[in-house]
C-alpha positions as CSV (number, residue, x, y, z in Angstrom):
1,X,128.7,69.5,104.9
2,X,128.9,73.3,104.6
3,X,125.7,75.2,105.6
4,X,125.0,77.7,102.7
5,X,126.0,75.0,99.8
6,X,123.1,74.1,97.3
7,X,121.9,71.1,99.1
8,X,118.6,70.0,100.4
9,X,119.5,69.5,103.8
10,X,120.8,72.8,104.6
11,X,117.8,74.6,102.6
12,X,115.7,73.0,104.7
13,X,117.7,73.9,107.6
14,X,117.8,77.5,106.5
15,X,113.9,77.7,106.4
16,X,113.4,76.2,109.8
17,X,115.6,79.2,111.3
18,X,113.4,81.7,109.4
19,X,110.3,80.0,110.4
20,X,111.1,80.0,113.9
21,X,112.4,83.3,114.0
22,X,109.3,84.6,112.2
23,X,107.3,83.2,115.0
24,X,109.4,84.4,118.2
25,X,109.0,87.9,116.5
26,X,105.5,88.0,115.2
27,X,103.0,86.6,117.6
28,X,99.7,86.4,116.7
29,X,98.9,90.0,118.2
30,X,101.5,92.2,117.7
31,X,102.3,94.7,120.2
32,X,104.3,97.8,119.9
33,X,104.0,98.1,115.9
34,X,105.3,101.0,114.3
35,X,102.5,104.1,114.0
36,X,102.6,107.1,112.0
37,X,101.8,110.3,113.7
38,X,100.5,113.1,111.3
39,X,100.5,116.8,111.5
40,X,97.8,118.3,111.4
41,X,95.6,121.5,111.8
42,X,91.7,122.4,111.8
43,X,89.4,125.2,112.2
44,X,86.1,125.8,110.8
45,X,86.1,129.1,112.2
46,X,84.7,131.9,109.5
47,X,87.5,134.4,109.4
48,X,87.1,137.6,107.2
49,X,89.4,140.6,105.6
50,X,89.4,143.7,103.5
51,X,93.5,143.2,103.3
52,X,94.8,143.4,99.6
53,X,97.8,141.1,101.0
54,X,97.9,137.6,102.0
55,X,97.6,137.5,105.9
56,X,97.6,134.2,107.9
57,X,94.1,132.4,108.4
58,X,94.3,130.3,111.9
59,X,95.3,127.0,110.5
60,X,99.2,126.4,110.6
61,X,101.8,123.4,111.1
62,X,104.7,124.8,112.7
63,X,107.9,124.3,111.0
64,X,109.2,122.3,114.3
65,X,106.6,119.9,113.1
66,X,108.1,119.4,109.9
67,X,111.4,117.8,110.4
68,X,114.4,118.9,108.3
69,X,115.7,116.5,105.2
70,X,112.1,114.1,106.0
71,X,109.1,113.9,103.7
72,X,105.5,114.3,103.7
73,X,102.6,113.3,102.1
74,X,100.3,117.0,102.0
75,X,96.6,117.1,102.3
76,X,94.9,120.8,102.0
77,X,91.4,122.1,101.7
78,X,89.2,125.6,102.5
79,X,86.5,127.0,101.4
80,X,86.3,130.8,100.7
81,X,83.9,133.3,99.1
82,X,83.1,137.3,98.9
83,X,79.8,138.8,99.8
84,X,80.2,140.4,96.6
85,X,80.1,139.5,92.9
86,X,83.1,142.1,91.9
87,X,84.9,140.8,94.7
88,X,88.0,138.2,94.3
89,X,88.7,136.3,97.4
90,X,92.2,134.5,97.1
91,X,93.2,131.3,99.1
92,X,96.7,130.2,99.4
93,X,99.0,127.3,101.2
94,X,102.2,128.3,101.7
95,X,105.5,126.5,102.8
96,X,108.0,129.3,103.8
97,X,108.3,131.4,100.5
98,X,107.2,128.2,98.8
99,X,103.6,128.8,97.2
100,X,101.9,124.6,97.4
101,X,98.2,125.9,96.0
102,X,96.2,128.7,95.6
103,X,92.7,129.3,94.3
104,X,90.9,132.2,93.2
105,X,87.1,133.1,92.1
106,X,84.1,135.4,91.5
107,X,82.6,136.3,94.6
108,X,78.8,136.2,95.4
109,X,76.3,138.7,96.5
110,X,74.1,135.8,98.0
111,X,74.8,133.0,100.9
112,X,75.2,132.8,104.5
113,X,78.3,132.0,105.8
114,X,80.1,134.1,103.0
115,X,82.6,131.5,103.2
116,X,80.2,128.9,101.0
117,X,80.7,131.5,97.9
118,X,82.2,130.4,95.5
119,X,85.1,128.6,95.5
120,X,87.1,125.3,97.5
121,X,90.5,124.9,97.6
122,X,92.2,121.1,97.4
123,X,94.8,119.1,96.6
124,X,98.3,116.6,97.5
125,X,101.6,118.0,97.5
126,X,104.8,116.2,98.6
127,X,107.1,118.3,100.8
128,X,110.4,118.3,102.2
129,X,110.8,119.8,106.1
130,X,113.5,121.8,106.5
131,X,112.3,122.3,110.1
132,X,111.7,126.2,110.7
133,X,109.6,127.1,107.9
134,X,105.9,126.8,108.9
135,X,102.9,125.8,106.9
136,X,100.0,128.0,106.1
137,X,97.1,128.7,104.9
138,X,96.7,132.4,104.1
139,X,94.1,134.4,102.6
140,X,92.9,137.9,100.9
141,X,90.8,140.2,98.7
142,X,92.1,140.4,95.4
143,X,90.4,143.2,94.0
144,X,88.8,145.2,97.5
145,X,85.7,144.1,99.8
146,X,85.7,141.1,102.2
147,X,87.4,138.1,101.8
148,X,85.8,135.1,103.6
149,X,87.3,131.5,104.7
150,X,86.4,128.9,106.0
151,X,86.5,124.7,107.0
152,X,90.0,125.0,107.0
153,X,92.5,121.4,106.7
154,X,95.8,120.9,106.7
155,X,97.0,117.3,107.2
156,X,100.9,116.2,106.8
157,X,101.3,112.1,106.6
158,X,105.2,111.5,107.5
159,X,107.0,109.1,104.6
160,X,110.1,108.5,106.4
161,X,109.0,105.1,107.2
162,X,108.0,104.2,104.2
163,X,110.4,103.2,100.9
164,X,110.4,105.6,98.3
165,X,109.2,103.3,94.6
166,X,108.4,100.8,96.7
167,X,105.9,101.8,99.3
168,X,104.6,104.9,97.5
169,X,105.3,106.8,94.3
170,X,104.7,110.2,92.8
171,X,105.5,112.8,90.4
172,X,104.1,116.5,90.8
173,X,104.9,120.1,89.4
174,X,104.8,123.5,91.0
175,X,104.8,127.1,90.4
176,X,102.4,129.5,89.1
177,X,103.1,129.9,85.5
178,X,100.9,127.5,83.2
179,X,102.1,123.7,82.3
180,X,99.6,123.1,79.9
181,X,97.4,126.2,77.6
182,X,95.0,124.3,75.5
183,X,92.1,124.4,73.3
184,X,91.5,120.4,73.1
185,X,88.9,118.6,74.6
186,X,91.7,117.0,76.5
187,X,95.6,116.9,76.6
188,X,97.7,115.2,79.2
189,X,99.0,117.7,82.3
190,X,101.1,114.8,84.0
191,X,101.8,111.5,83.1
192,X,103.9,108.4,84.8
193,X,103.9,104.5,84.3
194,X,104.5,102.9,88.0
195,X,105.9,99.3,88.1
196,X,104.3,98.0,91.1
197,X,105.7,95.1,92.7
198,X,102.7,93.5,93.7
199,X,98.9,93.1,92.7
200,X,96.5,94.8,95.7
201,X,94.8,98.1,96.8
202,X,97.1,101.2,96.4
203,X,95.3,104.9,97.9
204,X,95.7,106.7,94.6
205,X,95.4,110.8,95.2
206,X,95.4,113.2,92.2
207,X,95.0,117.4,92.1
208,X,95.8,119.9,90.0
209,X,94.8,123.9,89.4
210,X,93.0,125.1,86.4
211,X,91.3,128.7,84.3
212,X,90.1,130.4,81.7
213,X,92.7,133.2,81.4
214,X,90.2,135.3,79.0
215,X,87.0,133.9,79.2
216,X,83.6,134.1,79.5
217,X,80.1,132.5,80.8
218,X,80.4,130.5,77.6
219,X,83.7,129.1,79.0
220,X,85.0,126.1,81.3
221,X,88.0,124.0,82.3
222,X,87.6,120.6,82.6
223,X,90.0,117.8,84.3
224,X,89.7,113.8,84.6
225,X,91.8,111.1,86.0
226,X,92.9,108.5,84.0
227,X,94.2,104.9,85.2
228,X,95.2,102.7,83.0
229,X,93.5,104.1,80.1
230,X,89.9,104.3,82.2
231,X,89.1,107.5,83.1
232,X,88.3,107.5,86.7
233,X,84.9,108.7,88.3
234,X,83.6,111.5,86.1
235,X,84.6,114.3,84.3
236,X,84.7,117.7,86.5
237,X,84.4,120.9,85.2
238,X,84.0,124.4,85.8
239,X,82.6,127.7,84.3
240,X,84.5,130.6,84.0
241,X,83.8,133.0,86.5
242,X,86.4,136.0,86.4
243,X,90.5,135.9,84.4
244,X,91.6,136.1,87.8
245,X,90.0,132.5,88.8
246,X,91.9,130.0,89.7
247,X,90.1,126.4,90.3
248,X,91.1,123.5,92.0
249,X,90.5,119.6,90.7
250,X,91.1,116.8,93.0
251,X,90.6,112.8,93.3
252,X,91.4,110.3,95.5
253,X,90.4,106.1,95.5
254,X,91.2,103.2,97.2
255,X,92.1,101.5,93.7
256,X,92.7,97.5,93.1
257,X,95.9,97.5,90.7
258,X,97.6,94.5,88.9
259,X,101.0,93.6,89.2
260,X,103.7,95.2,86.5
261,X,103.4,98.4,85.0
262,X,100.0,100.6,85.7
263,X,100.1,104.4,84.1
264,X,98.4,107.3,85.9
265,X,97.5,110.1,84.1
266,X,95.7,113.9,84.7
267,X,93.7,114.7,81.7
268,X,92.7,118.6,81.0
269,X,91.1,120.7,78.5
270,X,87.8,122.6,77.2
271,X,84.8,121.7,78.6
272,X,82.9,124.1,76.8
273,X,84.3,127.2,74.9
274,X,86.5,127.6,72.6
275,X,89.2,130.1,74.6
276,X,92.0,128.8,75.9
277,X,91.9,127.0,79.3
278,X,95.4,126.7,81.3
279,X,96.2,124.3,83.8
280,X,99.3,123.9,86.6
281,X,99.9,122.2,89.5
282,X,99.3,118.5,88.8
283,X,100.2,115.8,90.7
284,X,99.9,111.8,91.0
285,X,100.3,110.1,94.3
286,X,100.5,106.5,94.6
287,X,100.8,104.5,97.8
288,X,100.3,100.8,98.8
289,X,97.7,99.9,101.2
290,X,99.1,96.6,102.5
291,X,102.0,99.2,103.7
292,X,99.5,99.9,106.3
293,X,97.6,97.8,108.7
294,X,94.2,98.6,107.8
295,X,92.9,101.0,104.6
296,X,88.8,100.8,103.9
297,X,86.4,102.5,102.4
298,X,83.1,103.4,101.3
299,X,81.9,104.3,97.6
300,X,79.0,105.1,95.5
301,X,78.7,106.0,92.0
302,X,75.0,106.3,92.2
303,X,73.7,109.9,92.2
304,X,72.4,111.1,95.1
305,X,70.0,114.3,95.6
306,X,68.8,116.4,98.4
307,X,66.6,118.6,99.4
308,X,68.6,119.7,102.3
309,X,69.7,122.7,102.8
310,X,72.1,124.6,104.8
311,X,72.6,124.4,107.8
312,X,71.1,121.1,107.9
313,X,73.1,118.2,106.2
314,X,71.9,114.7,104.4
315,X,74.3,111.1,105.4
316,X,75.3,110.6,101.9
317,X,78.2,107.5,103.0
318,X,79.1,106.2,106.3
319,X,81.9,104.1,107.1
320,X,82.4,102.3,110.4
321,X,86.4,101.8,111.2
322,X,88.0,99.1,114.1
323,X,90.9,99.6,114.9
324,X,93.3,96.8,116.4
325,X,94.7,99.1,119.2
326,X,94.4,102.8,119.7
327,X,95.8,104.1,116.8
328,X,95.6,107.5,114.6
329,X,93.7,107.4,111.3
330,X,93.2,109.7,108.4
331,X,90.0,110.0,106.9
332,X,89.7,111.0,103.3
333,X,86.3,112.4,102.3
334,X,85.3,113.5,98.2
335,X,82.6,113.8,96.1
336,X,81.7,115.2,92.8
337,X,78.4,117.8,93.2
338,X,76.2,120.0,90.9
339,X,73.4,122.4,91.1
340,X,71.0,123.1,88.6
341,X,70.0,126.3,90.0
342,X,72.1,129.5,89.0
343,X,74.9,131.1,91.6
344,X,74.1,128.2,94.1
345,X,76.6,126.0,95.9
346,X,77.0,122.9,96.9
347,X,78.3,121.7,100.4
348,X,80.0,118.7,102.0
349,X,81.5,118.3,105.4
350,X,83.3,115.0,107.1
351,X,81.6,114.1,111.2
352,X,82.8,111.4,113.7
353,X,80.1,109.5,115.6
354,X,77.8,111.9,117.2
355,X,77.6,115.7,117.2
356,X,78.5,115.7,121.0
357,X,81.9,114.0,120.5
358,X,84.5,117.0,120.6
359,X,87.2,115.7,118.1
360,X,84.6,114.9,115.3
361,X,84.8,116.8,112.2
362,X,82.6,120.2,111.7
363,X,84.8,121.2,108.5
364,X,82.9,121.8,105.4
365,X,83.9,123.2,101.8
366,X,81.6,124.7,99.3
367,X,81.9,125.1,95.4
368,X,79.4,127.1,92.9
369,X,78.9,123.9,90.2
370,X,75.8,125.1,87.9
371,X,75.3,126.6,83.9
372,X,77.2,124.6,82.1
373,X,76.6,121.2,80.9
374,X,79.2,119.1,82.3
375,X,80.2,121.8,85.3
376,X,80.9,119.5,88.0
377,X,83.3,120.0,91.3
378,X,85.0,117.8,93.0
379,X,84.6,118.3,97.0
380,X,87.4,117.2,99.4
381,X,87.9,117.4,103.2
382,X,90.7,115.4,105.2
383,X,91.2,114.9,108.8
384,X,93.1,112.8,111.5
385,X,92.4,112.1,114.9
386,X,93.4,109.1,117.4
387,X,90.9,106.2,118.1
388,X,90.6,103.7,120.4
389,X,87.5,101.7,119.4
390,X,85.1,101.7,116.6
391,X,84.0,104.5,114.5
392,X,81.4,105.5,112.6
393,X,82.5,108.4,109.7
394,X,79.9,110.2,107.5
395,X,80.1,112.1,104.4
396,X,77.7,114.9,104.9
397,X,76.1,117.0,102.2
398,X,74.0,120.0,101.7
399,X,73.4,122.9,99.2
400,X,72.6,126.5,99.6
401,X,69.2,126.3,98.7
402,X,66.1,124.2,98.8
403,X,64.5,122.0,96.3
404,X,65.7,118.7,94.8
405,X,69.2,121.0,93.3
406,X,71.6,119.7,95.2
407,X,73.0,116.1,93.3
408,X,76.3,114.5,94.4
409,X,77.6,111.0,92.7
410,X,81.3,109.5,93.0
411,X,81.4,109.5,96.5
412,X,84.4,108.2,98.4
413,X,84.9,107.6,102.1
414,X,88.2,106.5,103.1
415,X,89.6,105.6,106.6
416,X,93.2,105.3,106.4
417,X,95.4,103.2,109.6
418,X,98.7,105.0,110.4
419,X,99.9,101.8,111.8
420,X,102.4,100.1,109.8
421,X,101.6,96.4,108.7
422,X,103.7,94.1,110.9
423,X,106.9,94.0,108.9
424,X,109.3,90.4,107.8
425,X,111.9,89.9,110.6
426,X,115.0,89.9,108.8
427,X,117.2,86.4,109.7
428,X,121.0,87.7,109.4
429,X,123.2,85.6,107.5
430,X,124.6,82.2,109.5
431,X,127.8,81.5,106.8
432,X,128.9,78.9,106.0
433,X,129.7,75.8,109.0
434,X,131.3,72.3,108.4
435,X,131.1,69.5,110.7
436,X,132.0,65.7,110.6
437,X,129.5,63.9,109.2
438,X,127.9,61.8,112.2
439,X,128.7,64.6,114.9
440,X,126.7,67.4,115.9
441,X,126.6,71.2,113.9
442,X,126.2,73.6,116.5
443,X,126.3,78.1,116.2
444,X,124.2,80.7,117.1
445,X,122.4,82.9,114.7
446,X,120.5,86.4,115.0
447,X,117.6,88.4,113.6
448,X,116.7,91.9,113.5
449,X,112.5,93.2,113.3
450,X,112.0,96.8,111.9
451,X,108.6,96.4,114.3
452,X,111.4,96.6,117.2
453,X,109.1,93.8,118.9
454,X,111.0,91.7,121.2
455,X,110.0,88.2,121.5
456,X,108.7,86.9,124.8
């Protein structure tokens, strides 16, 4: 008999091998599995300037960090503001000469620390290292005065070990010049239809940039996220401020998708208004949970208000996090907030466990979300760290003044294992082997793990 032929004897022979092998290489606790380690930078440090030209803040990856040819998944946030209502603070992250976002608003001639007026930068981006160029986050005053920034994020999540369509999937757009000018109520910025191969929970991370080019208090911009034909969360929008603005919109989930085909979409238009609003920058990130050894997190759709006010801070969601062994995470922290009181802010922040633990999370990022109907902003801060035992994460919140102003709804907490899951070992092929019928069929055979564990 030849091993290999269409025969139920050497099928079953076949899938005794794999079993076996499958057992010498994954025992029930794997050690030595694969782990992810992200770039990353933080400060929460207020920095100011009167500079006209963009000038480094003191959040950076170097470009050493960023291998050449590999790819990573971008996470960016900061909060900025101007002591002064004819000021224009400007926020940018840069990649070389490569612009990845910027935002731009109004500044404010109320709030302490400046750097809660007016305005948060956010969003994803997909980049390719080249390996010298570094990654910034750069700031100035657009139009004189101080500039002010603040809870500062840059976090880099290597792909290499991950399969492109397979693992994750995106589609994004760049550059400064408008994608979409429009007058609808909504019009689609980005669209993609994603066959995925298997039904489960897929992270699923969208951002874009919007304004008002000539506009007015009687204008806003307004952007949703659409899967699978349900638009996602909550609308969020923004008044116009100044032509110079330029807002940011961002989501992120921990989604349950079907097998087969799921579309993603990034919806803008008019919230209110009938000038044009133009949008750029949009992007849909897609990635598969099981790719990863642990993903959870914490929602709530209900709203939420406070009374708090800066500098104290409300537990809005918490999320407790075990890890298997001592692993890095990324935490993934949003929520949609309002005020009802004009030229107020809202606040959110990310914290570890206690306030005396020195790698929990102080940043915070601020928007001004009041006047108009539907103007709601979208808050996001990311961060990474290395754990070694559980964890408790909260979603902080605040606002700039007192009185029961400050509503947030949407929330999402989400605590993200760089670990890869414990991968197939991979039996390589035996060929095909005759014997005499009655004698014994004897070779050797081989497997390969992409954990790289060794079997005892």
């Amino acid at each position: 008999m030849l091993l290999g032929q269409t025969s139920k004897k050497a099928g079953s022979i076949a899938a005794i091998l794999a079993t076996l092998v499958t057992l010498a290489f994954c025992p029930a606790e794997a050690q030595g599995r694969r782990q992810i380690t992200p770039r990353s930078s933080f400060s929460n440090t207020q920095q100011a300037t009167g500079s006209t030209t963009l000038i480094n803040s003191d959040v950076s990856i170097t470009g050493t960090d960023l291998a050449s040819g590999s790819s990573y998944l971008l996470m960016y946030s900061a909060a900025y503001g101007s002591s002064d209502a004819s000021n224009v603070p400007e926020v940018v992250v840069s990649y070389g000469s490569t612009t990845i976002g910027a935002g731009a608003d109004e500044g404010s001639a109320s709030g302490t620390p400046e750097a809660m007026r007016i305005g948060s930068l956010c969003g994803y981006y997909v980049l390719t290292g080249d390996g010298v160029s570094a990654l910034r986050i750069r700031y100035r005053t657009a139009s004189g005065g101080t500039a002010y920034i603040k809870g500062k994020s840059l976090v880099a999540v290597p792909l290499d070990s991950l399969t492109l369509n397979s693992d994750y999937w995106y589609l994004q757009q760049n550059g400064d010049a408008a994608v979409v000018t429009t007058t609808s109520a909504f019009v689609d910025l980005i669209t993609t239809s994603i066959n995925i191969p298997e039904a489960g929970q897929y992270v699923v991370l969208m951002s874009a940039e919007g304004w008002t080019p000539t506009g007015s208090a009687s204008q806003g911009e307004a952007f949703r996220s659409v899967v699978n034909s349900v638009t996602q969360k909550s609308t969020m929008a923004k008044e116009w401020e100044d032509n110079r603005g330029r807002r940011s919109f961002s989501y992120a989930d921990l989604l349950t998708l079907s097998a087969g085909t799921n579309t993603f979409d990034i919806e803008v238009g008019t919230a209110q208004g009938t000038a044009s609003k133009s949008f750029r920058r949009g992007r849909i990130v897609v990635i598969r949970a099981s790719a990863f050894d642990q993903v959870v997190a914490s929602g709530s759709d209900v709203t939420y208000s406070t009374t708090t006010a800066y500098p104290n801070w409300s537990n809005y969601l918490t999320r407790t996090y075990t890890p298997v062994e001592s692993e890095r995470v990324v935490v993934i922290a949003n929520t949609l907030g309002w005020q009802t009181v004009d030229a107020r802010s809202v606040l959110m922040r990310l914290r570890g466990s206690a306030p005396s633990d020195t790698s929990y999370f102080s940043d915070f990022v601020s928007d001004d979300a009041k006047d108009i109907t539907v103007d709601r902003s979208m808050l996001s801060v990311f961060g990474t760290e290395l754990v070694s035992s559980s964890r408790t994460y909260s979603l902080q919140v605040s606002g700039e003044s007192t009185g029961p102003n400050n509503s947030f709804q949407y929330g999402d907490l989400i605590v993200w294992s760089m670990t890869l899951a414990n991968a197939t070992p991979v039996l390589a092929a035996i060929g095909p082997r005759s014997v005499n019928e009655g004698s014994n069929l004897s070779f050797g055979v081989s497997a390969s793990d992409p954990d790289g564990t060794t079997p005892a």
